[in-house]
N, C-alpha and C positions, 0 to 999 in steps of 0.2 A: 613264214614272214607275214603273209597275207592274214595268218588267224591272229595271230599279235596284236595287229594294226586294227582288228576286230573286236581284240577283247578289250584293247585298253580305250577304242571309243565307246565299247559298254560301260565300259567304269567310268569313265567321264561323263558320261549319261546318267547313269546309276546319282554317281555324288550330285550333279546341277541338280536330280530328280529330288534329292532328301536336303538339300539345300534350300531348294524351292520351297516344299513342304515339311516343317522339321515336326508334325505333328505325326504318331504314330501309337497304333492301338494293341492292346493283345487281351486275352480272358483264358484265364486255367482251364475252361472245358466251355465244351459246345452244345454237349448234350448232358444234360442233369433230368432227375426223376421230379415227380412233384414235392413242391417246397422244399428243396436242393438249394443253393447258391451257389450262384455263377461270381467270380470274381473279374470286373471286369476295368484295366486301367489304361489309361493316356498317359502319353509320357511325349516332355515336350522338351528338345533342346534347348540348352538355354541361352534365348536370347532375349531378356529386358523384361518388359513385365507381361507375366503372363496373367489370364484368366477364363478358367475353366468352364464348362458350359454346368447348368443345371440339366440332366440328363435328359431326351426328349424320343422316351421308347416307344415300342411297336402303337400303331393306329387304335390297337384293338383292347389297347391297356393292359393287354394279358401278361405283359414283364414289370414287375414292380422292382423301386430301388427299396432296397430293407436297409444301406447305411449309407450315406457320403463320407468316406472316410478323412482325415488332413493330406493338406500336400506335403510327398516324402520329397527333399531336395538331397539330390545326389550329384554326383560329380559335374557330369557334364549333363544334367535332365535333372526337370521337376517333372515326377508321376502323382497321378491323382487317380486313386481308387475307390470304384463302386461295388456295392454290395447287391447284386440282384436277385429273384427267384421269380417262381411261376407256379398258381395255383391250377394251371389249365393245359392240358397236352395237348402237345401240338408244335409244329416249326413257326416260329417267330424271328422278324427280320427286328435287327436294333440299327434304325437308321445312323446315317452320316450325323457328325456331332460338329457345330462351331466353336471352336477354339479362339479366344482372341490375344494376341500376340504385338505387344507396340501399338491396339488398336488396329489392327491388318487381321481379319478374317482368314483360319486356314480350317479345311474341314479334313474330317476323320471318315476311312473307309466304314462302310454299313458290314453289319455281321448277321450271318443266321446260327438260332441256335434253335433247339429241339427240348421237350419237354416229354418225357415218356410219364404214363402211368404206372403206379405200383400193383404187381402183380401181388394175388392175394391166392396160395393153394388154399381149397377148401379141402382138399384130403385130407393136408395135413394140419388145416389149421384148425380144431375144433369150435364148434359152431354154437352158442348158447341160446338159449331161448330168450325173448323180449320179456323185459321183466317190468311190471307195473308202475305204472307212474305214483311215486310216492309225495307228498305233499311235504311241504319243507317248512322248518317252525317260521311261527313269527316272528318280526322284529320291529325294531323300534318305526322304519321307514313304513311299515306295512299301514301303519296307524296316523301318518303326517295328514295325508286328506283331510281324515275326522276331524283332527287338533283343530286345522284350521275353522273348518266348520262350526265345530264346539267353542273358538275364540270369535268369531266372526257373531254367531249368537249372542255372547255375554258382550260383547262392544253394545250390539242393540237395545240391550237388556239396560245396560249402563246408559245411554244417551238419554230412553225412554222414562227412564228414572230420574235421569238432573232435568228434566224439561219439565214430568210434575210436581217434584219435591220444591224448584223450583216459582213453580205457579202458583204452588198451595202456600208457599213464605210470602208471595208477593200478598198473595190475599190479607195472611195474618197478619201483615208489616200495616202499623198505625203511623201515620203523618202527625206528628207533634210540632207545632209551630213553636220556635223561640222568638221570643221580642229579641231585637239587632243590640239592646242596652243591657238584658237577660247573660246576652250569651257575650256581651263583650267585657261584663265584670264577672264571668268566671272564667274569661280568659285571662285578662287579669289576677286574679286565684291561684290559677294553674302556673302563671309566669311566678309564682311566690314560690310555688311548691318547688319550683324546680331549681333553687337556691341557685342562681347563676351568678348572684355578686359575690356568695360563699367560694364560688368557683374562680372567680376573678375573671368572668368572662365578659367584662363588660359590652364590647360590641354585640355581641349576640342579643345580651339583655336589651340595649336598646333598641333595636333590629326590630324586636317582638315587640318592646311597645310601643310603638310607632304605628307597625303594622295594626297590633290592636285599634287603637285609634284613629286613623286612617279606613280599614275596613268597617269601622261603625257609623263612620260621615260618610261613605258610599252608600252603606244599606239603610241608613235610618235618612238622611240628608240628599241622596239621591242626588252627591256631587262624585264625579270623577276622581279619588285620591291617591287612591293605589298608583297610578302611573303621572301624578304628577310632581313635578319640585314644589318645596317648601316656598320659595314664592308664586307660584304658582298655584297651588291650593289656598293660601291665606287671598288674594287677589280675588280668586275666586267665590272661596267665600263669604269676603265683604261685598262684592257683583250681589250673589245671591241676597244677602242681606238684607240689603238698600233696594230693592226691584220684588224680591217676592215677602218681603216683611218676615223673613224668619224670626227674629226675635231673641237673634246671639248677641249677647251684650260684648263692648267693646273689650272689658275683661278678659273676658273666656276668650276672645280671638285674639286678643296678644300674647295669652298665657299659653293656646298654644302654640303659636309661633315661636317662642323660647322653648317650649320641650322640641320640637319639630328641630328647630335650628343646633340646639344641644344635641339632640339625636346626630343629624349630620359632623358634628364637629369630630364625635367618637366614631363615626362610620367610614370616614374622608379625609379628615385631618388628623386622626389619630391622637385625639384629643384625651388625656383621663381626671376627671369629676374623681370628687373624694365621695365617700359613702354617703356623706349624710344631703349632697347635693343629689347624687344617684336617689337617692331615699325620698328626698324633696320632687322631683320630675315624678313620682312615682305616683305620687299624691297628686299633686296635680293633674298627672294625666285620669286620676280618678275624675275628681273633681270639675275637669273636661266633660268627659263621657253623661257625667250628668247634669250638669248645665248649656247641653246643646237641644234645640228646640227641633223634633223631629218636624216633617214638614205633613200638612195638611191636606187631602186631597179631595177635591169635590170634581168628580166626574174623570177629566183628565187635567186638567186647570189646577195652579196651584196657587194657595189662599195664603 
């Protein structure tokens, strides 16, 4: 009766013990030869969410993990198996492992395992002589340094080159002055050649000659026009007129004040001139260009 009452408080011991702790270890062998695998797995009751440790082997690094396997889920346990070996003989401890379970910390007993060397008969195993180091072809890698080197050179090669070929154009390059009236009736010219009323693009056409006219009272007239309004430049240059004696007859600055203004009508208001009006502005805006009085300069002082 007495031993009864002894075994069945062992079992109740026993279960609160695997209760407490549902985490539990085992490995197919103990002792393996060098580079052998030890198969080594946890296996954890199941209760909630488990997760696994990343393995944290002997001090001396001498047990390496060679796989983390996936977790097998089984009836009542998920196991998680590791793939170990050992390149170095000798008994190595594989410490206690954290387990985390609901977030609740349970550790895993430490294991020693053993690592023997492989015996090697030389009676029986025939013994051959060291045989000379043979030199191995070349290949493409053997030869990257060079490339680089040989590319690094012709880069220099090349910089050295646009810097004088360079120097030596600047030299040859002649400075040709065009008079502002020169260059603004072959811009006029060019606005012919390039048939834009054949195109029916009339905005564009005006665009251009505006601009034309406009940057020749900057450069010859040394008035602001490019970024001014049509009243705005005509304003301006009757100011000039009257105060530095330019000598634009009232003509010329009404005349063009209507191409200026026509210009804006087709640029803003989407305004469309029949040809022979387009045709007319065209002439005029010549006839402009050359009856504006460039301005005179003595010193910095204007005459």
């Amino acid at each position: 009766m007495k031993k009864q009452i002894v075994y069945i408080l062992f079992l109740i011991g026993f279960v609160g013990f695997a209760q407490e702790n549902p985490v539990s270890i085992a490995i197919d062998t103990a002792a393996i030869k060098i580079g052998e695998q030890i198969q080594y797995k946890i296996s954890v009751f199941k209760a909630g969410t488990v997760i696994f440790p990343k393995l944290q082997l002997d001090s001396l690094g001498k047990v390496e993990v060679v796989e983390s396997l996936p977790v097998d889920t089984l009836k009542d346990t998920y196991e998680k198996k590791y793939l170990l070996t050992s390149f170095d003989s000798g008994q190595y401890t594989i410490p206690k492992q954290q387990v985390l379970i609901n977030n609740k910390s349970f550790l895993t007993d430490s294991l020693l395992v053993s690592v023997a060397t492989v015996k090697v008969d030389t009676l029986k195993q025939q013994m051959f002589p060291i045989k000379a180091i043979k030199s191995e072809p070349k290949t493409f890698d053997d030869y990257k340094p060079l490339l680089w080197w040989i590319l690094l050179i012709l880069v220099l090669i090349a910089v050295a080159l646009y810097f004088i070929l360079r120097k030596k154009k600047k030299k040859e390059e002649v400075v040709v002055f065009v008079a502002p009236i020169q260059e603004a009736l072959q811009r006029l010219k060019e606005l012919d050649e390039k048939q834009l009323l054949q195109q029916n693009k009339i905005k564009i056409y005006y665009s251009e000659l505006t601009d034309i006219v406009r940057t020749y009272i900057e450069k010859d007239i040394y008035i602001p026009a490019l970024e001014s309004t049509t009243n705005e430049l005509i304003e301006t240059i009757i100011d000039f007129n009257e105060s530095s004696e330019l000598g634009i007859s009232k003509e010329t600055i009404q005349e063009l004040k209507e191409v200026l203004q026509s210009a804006d009508m087709v640029k803003f208001a989407k305004s469309q001139p029949i040809v022979e009006e387009i045709k007319a502005h065209r002439t005029v805006a010549e006839r402009i260009l050359q009856n504006l009085k460039p301005v005179k300069e003595t010193g910095n002082e204007l005459e």
